[in-house]
Every structure is written in C-alpha cells, then in structure tokens.
N, C-alpha and C positions, 0 to 999 in steps of 0.2 A: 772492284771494291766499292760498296758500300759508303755514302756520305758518312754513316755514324760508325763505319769501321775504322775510321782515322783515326789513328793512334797522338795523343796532344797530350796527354797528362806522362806525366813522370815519376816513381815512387825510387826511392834514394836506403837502402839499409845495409850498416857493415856486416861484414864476414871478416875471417880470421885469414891468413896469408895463404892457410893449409888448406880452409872453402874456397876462395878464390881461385886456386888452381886447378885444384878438383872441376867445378865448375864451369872452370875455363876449357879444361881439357875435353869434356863432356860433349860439351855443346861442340868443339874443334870434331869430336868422332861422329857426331850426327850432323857436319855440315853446317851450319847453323851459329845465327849468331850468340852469344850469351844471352841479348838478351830475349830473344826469342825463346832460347834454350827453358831459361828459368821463368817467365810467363808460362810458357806451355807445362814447364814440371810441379808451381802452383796452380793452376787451373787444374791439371789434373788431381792434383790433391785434392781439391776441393770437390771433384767429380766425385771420388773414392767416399767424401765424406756424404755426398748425395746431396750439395748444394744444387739446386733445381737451376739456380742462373747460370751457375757455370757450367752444367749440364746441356744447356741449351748456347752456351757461346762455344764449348766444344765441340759439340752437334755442326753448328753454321759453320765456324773455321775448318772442320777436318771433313764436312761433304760426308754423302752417299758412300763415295768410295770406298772411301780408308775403313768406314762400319761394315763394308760388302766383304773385304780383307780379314777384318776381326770375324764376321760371322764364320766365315769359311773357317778359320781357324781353332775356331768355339764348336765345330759340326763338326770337324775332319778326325777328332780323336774318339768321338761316340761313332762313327764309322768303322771306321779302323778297328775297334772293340768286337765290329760282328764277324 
C-alpha cells in the first residue's frame, strides 16, 4: 500500500433502520466490511457517472486483474453470438 492510500479521513451520514440492514447484509454477502462495501458501492457510482478521479482510484484499487475478468466477460457473449 501506498503512503497516500491510507485511509485518515472519515465521512459520517444517516440511513433509516430498513438502509442499514440492507446494507449491512450486503457487504455480510460479498465478505467485506460495510465500510468497504459502501466506498466501493459510491465510487462506483460515481465511475457510472464518468467522474474521471474516481475512474482512476478504481483503476489503482481493483488492478489489471479484475479489468482482465470484466474484459473476458464483455468478449465472451459476442463470441458465443457466432
């Protein structure tokens, strides 16, 4: 990890009893802490909206890999078509 990947700041917002569990449950199915869960579920939203930084902190956090996975994925059904 990275010096400027440390994680230091903290952002603080309610949810209703029925989001919290939801939530809770979510991040419980992928492993994963909450609040990893919901960083990772705003960042991606913000990828979706085509934010160029968040585009680029998803990039560096999810590695070559995971994009190698999504290509495959993205190719496998225009195959499968012929």
């Amino acid at each position: 990890m990275r010096a400027d990947d440390t994680k230091t700041e903290t952002l603080q917002f309610k949810v209703t009893e029925q989001e919290r569990k939801l939530i809770e449950r979510c991040a419980a199915e992928e492993g994963t802490t909450v609040s990893k869960y919901v960083r990772g579920a705003v960042l991606m939203s913000m990828v979706m909206d085509g934010k160029a930084e968040a585009i680029r902190i998803v990039a560096r956090e999810v590695g070559e890999k995971a994009f190698g996975v999504v290509r495959q994925k993205l190719v496998r059904p225009t195959q499968e078509g012929r």
